[in-house]
N, CA, C and O atoms as a GROMACS GRO file, in nm:
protein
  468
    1UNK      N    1  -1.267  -4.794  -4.699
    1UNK     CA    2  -1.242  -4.937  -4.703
    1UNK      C    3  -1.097  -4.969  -4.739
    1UNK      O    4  -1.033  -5.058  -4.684
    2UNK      N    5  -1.048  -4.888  -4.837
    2UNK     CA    6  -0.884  -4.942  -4.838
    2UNK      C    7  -0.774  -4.921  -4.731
    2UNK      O    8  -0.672  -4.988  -4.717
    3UNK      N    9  -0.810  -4.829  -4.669
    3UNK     CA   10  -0.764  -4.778  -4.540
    3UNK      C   11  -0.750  -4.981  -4.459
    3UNK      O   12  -0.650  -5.050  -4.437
    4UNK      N   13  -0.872  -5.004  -4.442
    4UNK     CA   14  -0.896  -5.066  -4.351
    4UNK      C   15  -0.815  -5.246  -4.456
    4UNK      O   16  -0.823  -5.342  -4.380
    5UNK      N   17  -0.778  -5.269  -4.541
    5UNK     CA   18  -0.717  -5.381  -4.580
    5UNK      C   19  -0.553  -5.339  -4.587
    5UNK      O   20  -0.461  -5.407  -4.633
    6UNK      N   21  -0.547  -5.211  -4.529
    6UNK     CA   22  -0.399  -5.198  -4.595
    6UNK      C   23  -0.341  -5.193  -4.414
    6UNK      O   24  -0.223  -5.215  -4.387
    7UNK      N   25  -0.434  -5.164  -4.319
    7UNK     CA   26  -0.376  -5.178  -4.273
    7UNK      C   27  -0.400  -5.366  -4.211
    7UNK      O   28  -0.357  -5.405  -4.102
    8UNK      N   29  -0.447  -5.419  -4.271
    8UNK     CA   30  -0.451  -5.551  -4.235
    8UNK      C   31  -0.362  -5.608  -4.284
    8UNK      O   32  -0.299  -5.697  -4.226
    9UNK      N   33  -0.327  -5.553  -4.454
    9UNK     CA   34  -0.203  -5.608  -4.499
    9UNK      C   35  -0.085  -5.590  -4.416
    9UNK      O   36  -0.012  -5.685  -4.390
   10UNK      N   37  -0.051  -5.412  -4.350
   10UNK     CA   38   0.086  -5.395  -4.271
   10UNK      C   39   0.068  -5.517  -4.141
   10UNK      O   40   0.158  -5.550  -4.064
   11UNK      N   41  -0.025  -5.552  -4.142
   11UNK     CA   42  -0.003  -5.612  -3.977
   11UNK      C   43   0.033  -5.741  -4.019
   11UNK      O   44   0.075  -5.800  -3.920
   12UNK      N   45   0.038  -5.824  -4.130
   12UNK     CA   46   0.032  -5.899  -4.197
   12UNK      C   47   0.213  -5.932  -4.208
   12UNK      O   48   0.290  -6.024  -4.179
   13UNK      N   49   0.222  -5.795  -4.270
   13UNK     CA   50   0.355  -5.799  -4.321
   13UNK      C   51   0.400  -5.796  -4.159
   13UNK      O   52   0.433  -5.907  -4.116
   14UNK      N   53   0.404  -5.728  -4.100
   14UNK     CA   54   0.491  -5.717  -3.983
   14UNK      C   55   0.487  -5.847  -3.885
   14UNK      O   56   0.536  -5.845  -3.772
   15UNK      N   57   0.431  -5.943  -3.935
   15UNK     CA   58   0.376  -6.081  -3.860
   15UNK      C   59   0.519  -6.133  -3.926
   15UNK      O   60   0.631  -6.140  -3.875
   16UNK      N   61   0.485  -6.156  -4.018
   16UNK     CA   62   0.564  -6.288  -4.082
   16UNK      C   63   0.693  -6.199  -4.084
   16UNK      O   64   0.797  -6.265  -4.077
   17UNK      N   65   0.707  -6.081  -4.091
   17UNK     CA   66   0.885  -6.022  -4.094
   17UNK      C   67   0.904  -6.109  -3.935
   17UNK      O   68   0.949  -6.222  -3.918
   18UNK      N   69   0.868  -6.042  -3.864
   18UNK     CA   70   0.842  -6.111  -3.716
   18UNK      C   71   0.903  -6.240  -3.654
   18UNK      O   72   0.988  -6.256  -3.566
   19UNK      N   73   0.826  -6.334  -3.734
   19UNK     CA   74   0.869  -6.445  -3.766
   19UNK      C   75   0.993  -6.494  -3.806
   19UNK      O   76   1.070  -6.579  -3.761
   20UNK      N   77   0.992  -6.411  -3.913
   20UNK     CA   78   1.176  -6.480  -4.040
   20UNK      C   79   1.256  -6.399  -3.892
   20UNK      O   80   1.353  -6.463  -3.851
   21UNK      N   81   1.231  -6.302  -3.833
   21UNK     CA   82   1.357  -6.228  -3.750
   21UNK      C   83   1.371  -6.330  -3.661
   21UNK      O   84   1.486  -6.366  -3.635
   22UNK      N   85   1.284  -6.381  -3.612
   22UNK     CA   86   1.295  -6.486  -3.493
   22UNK      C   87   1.354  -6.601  -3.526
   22UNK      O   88   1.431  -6.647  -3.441
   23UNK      N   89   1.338  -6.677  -3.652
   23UNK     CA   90   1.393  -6.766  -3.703
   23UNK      C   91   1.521  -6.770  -3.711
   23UNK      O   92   1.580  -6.876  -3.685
   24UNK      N   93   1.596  -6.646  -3.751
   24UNK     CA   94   1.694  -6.606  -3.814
   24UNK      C   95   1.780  -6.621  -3.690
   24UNK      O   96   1.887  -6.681  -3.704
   25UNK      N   97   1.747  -6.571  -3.566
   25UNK     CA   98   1.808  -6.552  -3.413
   25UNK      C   99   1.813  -6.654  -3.396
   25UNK      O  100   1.928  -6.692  -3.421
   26UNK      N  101   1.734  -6.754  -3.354
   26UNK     CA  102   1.750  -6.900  -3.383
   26UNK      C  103   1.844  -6.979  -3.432
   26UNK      O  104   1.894  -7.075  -3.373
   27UNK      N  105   1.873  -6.933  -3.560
   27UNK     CA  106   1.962  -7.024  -3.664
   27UNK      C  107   2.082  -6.949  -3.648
   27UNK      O  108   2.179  -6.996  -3.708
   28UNK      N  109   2.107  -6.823  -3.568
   28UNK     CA  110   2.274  -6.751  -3.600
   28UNK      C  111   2.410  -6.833  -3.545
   28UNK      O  112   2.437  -6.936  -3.484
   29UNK      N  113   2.471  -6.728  -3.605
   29UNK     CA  114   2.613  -6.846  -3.572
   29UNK      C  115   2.659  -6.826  -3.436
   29UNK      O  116   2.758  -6.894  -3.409
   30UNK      N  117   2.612  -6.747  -3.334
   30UNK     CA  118   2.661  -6.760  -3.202
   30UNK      C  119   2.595  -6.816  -3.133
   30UNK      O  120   2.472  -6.826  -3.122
   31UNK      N  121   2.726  -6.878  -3.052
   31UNK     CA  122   2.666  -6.960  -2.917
   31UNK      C  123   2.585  -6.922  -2.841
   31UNK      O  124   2.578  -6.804  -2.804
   32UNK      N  125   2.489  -7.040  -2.794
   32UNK     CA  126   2.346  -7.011  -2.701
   32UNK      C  127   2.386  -6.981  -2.602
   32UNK      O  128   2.496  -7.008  -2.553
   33UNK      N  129   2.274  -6.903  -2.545
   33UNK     CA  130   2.293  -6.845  -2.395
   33UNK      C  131   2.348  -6.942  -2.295
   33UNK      O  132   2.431  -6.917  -2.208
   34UNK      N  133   2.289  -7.058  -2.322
   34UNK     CA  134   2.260  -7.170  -2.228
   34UNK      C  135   2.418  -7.272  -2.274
   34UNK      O  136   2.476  -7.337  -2.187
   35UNK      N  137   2.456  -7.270  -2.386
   35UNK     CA  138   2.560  -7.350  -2.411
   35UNK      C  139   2.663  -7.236  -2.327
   35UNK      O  140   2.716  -7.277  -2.224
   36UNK      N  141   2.686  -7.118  -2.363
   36UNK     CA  142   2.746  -7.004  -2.292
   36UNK      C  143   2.783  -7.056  -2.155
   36UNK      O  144   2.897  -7.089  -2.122
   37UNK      N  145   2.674  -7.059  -2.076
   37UNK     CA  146   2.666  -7.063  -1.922
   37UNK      C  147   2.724  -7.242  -1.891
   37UNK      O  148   2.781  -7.281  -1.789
   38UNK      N  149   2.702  -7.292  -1.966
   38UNK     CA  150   2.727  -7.410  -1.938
   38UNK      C  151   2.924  -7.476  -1.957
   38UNK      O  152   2.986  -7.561  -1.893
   39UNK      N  153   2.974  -7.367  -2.101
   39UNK     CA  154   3.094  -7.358  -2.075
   39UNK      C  155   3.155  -7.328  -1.972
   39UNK      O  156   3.253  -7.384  -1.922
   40UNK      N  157   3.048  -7.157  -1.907
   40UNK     CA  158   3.174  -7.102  -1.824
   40UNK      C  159   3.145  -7.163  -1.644
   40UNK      O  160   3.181  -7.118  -1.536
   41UNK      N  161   3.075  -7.264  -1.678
   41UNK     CA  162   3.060  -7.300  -1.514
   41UNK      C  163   3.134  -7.378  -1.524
   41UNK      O  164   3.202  -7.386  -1.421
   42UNK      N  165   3.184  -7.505  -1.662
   42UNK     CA  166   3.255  -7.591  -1.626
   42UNK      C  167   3.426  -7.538  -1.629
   42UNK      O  168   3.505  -7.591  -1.552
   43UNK      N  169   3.470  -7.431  -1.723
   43UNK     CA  170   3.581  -7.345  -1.714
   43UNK      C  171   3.563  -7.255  -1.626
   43UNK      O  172   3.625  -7.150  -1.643
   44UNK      N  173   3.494  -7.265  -1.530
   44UNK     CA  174   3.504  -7.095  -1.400
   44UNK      C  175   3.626  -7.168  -1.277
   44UNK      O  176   3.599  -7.257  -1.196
   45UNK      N  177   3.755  -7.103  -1.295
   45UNK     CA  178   3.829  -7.094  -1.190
   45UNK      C  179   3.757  -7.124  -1.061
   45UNK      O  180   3.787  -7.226  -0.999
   46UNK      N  181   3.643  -7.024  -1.006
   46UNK     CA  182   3.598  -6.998  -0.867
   46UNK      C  183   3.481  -6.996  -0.933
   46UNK      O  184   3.457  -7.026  -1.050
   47UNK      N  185   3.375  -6.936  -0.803
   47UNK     CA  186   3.209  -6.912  -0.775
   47UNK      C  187   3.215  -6.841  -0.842
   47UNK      O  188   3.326  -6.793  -0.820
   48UNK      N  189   3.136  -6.739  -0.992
   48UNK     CA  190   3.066  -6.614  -1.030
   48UNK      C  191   3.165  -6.618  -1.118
   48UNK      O  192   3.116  -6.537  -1.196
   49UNK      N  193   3.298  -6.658  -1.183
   49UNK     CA  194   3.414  -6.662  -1.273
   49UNK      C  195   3.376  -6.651  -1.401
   49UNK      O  196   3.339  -6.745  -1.471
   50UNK      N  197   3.385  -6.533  -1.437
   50UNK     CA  198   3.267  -6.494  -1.612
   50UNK      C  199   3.392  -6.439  -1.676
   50UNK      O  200   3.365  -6.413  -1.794
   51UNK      N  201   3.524  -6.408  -1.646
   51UNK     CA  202   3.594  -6.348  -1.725
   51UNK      C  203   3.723  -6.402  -1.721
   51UNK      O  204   3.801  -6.363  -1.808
   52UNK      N  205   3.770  -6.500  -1.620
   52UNK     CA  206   3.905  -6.534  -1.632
   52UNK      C  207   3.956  -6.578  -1.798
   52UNK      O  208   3.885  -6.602  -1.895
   53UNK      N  209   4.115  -6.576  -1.784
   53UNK     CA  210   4.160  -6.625  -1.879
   53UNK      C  211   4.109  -6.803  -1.933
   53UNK      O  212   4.131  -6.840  -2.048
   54UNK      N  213   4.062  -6.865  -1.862
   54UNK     CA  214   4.021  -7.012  -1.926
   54UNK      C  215   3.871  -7.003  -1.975
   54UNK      O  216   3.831  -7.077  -2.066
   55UNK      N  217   3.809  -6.933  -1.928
   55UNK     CA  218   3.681  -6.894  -1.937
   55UNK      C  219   3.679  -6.816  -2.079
   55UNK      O  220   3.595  -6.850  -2.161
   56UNK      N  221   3.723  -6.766  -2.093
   56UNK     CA  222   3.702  -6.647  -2.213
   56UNK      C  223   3.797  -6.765  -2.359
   56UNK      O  224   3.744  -6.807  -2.462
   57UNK      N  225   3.935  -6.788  -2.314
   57UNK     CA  226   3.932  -6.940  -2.413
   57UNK      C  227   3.841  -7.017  -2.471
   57UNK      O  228   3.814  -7.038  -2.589
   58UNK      N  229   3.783  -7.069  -2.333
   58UNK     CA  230   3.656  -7.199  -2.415
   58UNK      C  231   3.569  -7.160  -2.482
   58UNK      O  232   3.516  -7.230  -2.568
   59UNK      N  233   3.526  -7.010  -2.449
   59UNK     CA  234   3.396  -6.924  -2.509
   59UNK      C  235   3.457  -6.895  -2.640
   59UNK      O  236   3.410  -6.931  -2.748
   60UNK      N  237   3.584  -6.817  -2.619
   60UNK     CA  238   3.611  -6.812  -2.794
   60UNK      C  239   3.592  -6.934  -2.889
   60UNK      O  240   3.524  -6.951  -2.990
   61UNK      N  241   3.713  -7.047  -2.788
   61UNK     CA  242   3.689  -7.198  -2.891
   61UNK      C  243   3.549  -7.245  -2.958
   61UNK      O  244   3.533  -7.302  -3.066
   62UNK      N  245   3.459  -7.207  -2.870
   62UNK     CA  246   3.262  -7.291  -2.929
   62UNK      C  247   3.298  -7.158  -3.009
   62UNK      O  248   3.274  -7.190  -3.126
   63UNK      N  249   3.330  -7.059  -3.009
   63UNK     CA  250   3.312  -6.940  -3.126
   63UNK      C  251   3.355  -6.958  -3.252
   63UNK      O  252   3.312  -6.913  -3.359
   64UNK      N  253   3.459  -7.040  -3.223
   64UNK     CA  254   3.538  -7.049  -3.327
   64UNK      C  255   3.500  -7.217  -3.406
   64UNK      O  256   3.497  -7.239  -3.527
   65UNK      N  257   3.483  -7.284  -3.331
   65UNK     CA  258   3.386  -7.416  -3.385
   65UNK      C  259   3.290  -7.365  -3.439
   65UNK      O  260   3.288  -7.397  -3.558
   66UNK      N  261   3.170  -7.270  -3.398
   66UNK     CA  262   3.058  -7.267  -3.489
   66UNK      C  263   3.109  -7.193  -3.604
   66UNK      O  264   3.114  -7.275  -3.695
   67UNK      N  265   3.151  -7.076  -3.648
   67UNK     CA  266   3.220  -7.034  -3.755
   67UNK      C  267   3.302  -7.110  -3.835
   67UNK      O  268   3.330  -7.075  -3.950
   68UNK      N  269   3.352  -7.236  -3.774
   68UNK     CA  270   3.416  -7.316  -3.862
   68UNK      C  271   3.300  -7.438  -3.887
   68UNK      O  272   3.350  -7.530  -3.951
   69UNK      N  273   3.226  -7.451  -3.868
   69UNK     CA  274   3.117  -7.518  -3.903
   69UNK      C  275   2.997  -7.436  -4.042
   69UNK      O  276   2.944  -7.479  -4.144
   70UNK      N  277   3.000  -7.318  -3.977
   70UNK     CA  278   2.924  -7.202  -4.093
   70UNK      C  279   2.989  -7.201  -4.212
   70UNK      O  280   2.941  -7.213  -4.324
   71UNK      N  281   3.170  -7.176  -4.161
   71UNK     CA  282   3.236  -7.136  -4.316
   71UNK      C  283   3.232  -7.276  -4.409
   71UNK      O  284   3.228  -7.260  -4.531
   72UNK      N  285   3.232  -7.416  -4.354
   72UNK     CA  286   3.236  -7.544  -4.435
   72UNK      C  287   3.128  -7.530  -4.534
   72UNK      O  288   3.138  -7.590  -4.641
   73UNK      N  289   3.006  -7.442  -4.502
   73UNK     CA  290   2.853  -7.475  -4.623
   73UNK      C  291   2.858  -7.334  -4.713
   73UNK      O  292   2.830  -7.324  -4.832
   74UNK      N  293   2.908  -7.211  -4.606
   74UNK     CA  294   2.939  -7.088  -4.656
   74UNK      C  295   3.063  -7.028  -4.704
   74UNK      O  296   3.103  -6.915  -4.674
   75UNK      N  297   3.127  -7.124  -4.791
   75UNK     CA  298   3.302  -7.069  -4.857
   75UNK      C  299   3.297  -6.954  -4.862
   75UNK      O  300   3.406  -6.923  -4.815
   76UNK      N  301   3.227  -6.826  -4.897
   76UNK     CA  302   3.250  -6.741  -4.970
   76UNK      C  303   3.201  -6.607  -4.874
   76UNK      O  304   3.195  -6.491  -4.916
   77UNK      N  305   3.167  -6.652  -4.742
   77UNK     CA  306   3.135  -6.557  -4.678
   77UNK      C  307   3.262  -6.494  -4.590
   77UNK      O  308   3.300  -6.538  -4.481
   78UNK      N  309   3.307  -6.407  -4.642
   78UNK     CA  310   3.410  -6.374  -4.612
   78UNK      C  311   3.369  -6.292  -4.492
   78UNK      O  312   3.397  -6.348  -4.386
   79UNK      N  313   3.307  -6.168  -4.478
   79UNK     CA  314   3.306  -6.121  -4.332
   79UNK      C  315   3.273  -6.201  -4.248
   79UNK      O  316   3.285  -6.154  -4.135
   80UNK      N  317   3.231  -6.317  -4.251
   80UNK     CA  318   3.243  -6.440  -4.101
   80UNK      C  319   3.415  -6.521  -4.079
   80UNK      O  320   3.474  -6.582  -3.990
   81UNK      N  321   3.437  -6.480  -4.204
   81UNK     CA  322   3.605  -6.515  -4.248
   81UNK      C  323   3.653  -6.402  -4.114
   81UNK      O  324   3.654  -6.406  -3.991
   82UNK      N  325   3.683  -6.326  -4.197
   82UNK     CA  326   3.729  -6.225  -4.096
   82UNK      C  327   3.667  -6.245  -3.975
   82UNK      O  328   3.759  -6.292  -3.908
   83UNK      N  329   3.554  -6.237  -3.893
   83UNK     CA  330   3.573  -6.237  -3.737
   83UNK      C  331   3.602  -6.369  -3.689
   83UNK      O  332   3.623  -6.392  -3.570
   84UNK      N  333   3.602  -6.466  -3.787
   84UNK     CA  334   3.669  -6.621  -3.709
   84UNK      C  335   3.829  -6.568  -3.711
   84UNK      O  336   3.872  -6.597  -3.599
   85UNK      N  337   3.910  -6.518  -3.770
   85UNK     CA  338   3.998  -6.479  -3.775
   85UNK      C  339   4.078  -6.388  -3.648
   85UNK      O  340   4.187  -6.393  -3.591
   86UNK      N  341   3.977  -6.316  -3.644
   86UNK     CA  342   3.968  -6.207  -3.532
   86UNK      C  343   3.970  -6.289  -3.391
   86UNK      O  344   4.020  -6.261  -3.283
   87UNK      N  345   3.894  -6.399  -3.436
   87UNK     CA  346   3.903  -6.469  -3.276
   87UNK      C  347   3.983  -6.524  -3.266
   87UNK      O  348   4.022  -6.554  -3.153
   88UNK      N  349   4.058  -6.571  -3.392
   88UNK     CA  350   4.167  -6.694  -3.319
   88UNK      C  351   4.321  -6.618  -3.272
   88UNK      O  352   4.419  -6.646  -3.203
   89UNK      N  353   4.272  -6.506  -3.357
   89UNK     CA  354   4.385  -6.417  -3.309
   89UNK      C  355   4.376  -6.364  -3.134
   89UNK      O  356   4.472  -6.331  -3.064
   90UNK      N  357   4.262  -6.370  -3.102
   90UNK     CA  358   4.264  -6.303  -2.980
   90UNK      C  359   4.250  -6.429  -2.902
   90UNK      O  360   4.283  -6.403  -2.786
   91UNK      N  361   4.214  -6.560  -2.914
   91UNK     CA  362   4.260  -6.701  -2.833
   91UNK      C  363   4.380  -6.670  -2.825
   91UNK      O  364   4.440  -6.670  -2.717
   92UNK      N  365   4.442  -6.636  -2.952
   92UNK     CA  366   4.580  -6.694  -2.927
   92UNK      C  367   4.662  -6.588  -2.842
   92UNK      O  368   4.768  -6.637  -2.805
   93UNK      N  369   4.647  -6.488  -2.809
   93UNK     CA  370   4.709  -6.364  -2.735
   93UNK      C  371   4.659  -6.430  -2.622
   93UNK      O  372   4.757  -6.481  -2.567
   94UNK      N  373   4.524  -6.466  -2.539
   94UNK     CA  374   4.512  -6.528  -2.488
   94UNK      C  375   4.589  -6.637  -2.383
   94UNK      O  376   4.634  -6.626  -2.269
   95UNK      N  377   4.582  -6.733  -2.468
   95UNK     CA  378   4.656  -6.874  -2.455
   95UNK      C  379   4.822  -6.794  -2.412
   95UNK      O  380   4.871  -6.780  -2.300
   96UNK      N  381   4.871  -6.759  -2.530
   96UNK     CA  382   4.991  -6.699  -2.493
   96UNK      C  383   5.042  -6.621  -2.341
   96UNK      O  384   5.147  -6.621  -2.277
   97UNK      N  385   4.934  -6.570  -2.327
   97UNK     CA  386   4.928  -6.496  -2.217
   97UNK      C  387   4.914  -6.598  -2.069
   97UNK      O  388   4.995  -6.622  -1.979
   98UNK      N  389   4.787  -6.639  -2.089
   98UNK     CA  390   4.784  -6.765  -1.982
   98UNK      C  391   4.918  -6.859  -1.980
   98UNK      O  392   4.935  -6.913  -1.871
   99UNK      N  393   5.033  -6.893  -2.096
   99UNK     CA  394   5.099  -6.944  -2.081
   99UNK      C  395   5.219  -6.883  -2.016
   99UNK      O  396   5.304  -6.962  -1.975
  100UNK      N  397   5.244  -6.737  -1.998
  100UNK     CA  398   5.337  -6.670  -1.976
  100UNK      C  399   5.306  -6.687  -1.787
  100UNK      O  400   5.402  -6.705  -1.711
  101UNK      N  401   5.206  -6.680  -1.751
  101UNK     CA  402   5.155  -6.662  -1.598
  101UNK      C  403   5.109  -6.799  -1.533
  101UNK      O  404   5.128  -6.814  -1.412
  102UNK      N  405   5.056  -6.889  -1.598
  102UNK     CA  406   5.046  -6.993  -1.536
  102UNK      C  407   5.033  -7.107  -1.609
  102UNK      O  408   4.934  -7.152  -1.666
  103UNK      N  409   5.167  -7.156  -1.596
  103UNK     CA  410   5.193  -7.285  -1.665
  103UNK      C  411   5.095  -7.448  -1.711
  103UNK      O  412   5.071  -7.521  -1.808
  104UNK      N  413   5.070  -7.434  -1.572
  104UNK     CA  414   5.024  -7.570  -1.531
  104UNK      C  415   4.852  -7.564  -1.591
  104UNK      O  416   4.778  -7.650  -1.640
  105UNK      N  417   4.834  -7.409  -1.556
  105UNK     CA  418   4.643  -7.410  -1.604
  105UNK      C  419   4.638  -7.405  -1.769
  105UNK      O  420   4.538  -7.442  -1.831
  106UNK      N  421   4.767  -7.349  -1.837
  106UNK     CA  422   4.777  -7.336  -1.953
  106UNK      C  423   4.764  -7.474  -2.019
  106UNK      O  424   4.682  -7.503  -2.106
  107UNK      N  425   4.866  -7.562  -1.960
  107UNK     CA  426   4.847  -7.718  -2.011
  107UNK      C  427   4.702  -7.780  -1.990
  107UNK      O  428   4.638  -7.824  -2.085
  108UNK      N  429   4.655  -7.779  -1.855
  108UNK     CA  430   4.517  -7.822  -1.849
  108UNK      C  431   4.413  -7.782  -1.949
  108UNK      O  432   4.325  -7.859  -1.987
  109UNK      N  433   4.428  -7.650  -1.993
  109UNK     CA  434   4.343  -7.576  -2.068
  109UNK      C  435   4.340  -7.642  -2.223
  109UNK      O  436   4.238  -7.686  -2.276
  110UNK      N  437   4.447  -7.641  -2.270
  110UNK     CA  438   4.486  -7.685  -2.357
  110UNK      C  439   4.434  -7.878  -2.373
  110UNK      O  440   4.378  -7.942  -2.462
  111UNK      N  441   4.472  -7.904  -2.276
  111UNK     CA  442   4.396  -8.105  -2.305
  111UNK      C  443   4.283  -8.085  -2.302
  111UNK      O  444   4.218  -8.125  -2.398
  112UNK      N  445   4.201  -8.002  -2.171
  112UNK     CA  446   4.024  -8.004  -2.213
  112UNK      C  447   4.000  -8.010  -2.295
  112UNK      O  448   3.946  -8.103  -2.355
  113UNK      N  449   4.054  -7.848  -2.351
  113UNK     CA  450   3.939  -7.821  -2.525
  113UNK      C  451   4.017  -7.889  -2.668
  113UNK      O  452   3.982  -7.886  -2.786
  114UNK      N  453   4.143  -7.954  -2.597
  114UNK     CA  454   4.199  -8.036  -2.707
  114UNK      C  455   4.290  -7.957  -2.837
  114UNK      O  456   4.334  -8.014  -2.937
  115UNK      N  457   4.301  -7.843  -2.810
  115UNK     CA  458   4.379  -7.739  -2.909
  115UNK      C  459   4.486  -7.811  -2.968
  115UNK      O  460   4.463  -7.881  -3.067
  116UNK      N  461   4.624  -7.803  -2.910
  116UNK     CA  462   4.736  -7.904  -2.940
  116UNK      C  463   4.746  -8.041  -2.944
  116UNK      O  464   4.697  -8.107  -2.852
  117UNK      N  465   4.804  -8.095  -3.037
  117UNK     CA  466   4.790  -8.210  -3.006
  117UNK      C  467   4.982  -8.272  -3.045
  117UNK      O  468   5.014  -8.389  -3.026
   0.00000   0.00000   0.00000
């Protein structure tokens, strides 16, 4: 008989862990699939455009908005410190880069997501 409640308890436990994991995916700080796809169709250069330089910008920027939204309730979480960091460093190599090769998309890029002002 204990056999048979313990394993009712594990199934128990593995329910509700189950649960909090799903929750947790839910509530994380990266952007949704669907917000994802919805950036890079409106930043896609061309048809199928998943990696250009404006594309990979706007994706960092919502990256870098939700982390700056996380760090406002979470001061003290410093390893989200660090990879917001990490990103703005690599926008900005980025941006830099797009600005070195094409002027005109660099400025456009820049009024969309509103960076400079």
């Amino acid at each position: 008989m204990p056999l048979l409640s313990f394993a009712i308890l594990t199934d128990a436990i593995l329910r509700t862990w189950r649960i909090y994991i799903i929750e947790r995916w839910e509530n994380s700080m990266a952007i949704s699939k669907e917000r994802k796809d919805q950036i890079i169709k409106e930043f896609a250069t061309h048809e199928g455009d998943t990696g250009s330089t404006q594309v990979q910008v706007a994706v960092l920027t919502a990256d870098i908005n939700e982390l700056n939204d996380h760090l406002r309730t979470h001061k003290h979480d410093y390893h989200s410190q660090r990879g917001l960091m990490k990103k703005i460093g690599h926008r900005r190599n980025l941006l830099a880069y797009l600005r070195r090769t094409d002027l005109n998309a660099y400025r456009d890029l820049i009024q969309k997501l509103g960076l400079r002002r």
